[in-house]
C-alpha positions as CSV (number, residue, x, y, z in Angstrom):
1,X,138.6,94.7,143.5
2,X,137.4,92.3,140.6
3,X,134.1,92.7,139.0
4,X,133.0,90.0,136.4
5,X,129.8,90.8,134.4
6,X,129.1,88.3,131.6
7,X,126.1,89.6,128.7
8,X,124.7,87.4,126.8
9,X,124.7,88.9,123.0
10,X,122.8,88.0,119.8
11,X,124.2,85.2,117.3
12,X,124.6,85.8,113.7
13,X,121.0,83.8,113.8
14,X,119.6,86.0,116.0
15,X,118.0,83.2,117.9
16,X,120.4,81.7,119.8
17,X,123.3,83.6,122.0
18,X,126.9,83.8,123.1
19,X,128.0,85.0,126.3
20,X,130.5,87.8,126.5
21,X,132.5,88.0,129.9
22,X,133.5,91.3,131.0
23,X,136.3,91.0,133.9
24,X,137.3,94.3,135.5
25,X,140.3,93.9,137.8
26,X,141.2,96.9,139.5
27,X,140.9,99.0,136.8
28,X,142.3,96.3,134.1
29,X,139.9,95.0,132.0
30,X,139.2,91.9,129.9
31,X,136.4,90.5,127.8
32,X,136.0,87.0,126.8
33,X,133.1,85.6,124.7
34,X,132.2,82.1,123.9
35,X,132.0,82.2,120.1
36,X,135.0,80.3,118.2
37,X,136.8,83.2,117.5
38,X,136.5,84.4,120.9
39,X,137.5,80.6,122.4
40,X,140.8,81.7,120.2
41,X,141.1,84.9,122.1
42,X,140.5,86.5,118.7
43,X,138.5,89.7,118.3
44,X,134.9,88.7,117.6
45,X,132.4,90.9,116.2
46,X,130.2,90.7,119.9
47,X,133.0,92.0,121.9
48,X,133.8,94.6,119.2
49,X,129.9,95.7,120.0
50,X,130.2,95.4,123.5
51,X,132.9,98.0,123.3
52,X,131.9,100.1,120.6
53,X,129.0,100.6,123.1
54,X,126.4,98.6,120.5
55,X,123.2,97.9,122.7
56,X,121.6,95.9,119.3
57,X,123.9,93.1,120.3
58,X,122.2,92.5,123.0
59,X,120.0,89.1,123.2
60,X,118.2,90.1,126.7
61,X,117.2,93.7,126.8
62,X,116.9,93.2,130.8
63,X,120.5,93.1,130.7
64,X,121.0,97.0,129.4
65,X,122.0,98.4,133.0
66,X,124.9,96.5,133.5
67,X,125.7,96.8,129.6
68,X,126.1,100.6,130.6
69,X,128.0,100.1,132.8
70,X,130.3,97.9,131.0
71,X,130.4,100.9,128.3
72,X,131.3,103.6,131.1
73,X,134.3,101.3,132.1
74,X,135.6,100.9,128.7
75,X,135.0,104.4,127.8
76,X,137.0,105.0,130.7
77,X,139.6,102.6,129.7
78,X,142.7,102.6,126.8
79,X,139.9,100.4,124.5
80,X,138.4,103.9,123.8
81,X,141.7,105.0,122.1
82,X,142.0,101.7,120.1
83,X,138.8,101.6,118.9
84,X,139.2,104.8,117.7
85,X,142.6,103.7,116.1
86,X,140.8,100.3,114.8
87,X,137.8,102.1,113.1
88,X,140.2,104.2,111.4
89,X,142.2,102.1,110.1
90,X,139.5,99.9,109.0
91,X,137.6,103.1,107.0
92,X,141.0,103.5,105.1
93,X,141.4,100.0,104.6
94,X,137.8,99.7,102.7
95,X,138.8,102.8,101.1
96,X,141.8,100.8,99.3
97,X,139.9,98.0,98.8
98,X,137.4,100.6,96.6
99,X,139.5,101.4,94.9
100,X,141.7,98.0,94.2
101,X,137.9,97.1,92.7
102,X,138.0,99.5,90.4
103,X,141.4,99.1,89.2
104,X,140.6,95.4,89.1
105,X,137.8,96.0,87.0
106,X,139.9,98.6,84.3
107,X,142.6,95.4,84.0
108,X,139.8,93.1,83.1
109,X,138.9,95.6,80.4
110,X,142.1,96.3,78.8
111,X,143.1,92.5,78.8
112,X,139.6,92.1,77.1
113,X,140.5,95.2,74.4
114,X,143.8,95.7,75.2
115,X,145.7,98.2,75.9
């Protein structure tokens, strides 16, 4: 059985939307959206909401049923084990970059007084 639920999701503007496509396929799931990145089959930051389970990407409120119902799927799905892999990987990686900043910032000095 195929299901295909499309959401339509704020723009950086917060005015205007894009439309995320959620495509469940007997139990195999896709999501497409219509920004540029996601026209490159890229990961965009609206379908990194939609499966993070972030309802403030939504542009039409109305549209929060099937939104849960999108989450339950994904929950349900091996995107909940990525995402878990993808946000921790991405809290180490902001980590390093801390910390590349601040050792940035102590070679600035000692060209500047030297060392």
């Amino acid at each position: 059985m195929t299901s295909i639920t499309t959401i339509f999701v704020k723009s950086s503007d917060g005015i205007s939307f894009y439309k995320v496509a959620f495509n469940n396929r007997d139990g195999v799931i896709s999501i497409k959206c219509d920004c540029r990145a996601g026209q490159l089959n890229k990961l965009c930051r609206h379908k990194l909401a939609i499966i993070r389970g972030d309802g403030e990407i939504l542009y039409d409120n109305s549209q929060y049923p099937e939104f849960i119902t999108i989450k339950e799927c994904i929950d349900a799905s091996p995107f909940a084990q990525l995402i878990l892999e993808h946000d921790s990987i991405e809290k180490e990686l902001q980590k390093k970059q801390r910390e590349l900043r601040k050792i940035n910032e102590f070679i600035e000095i000692a060209i500047i007084k030297g060392v």
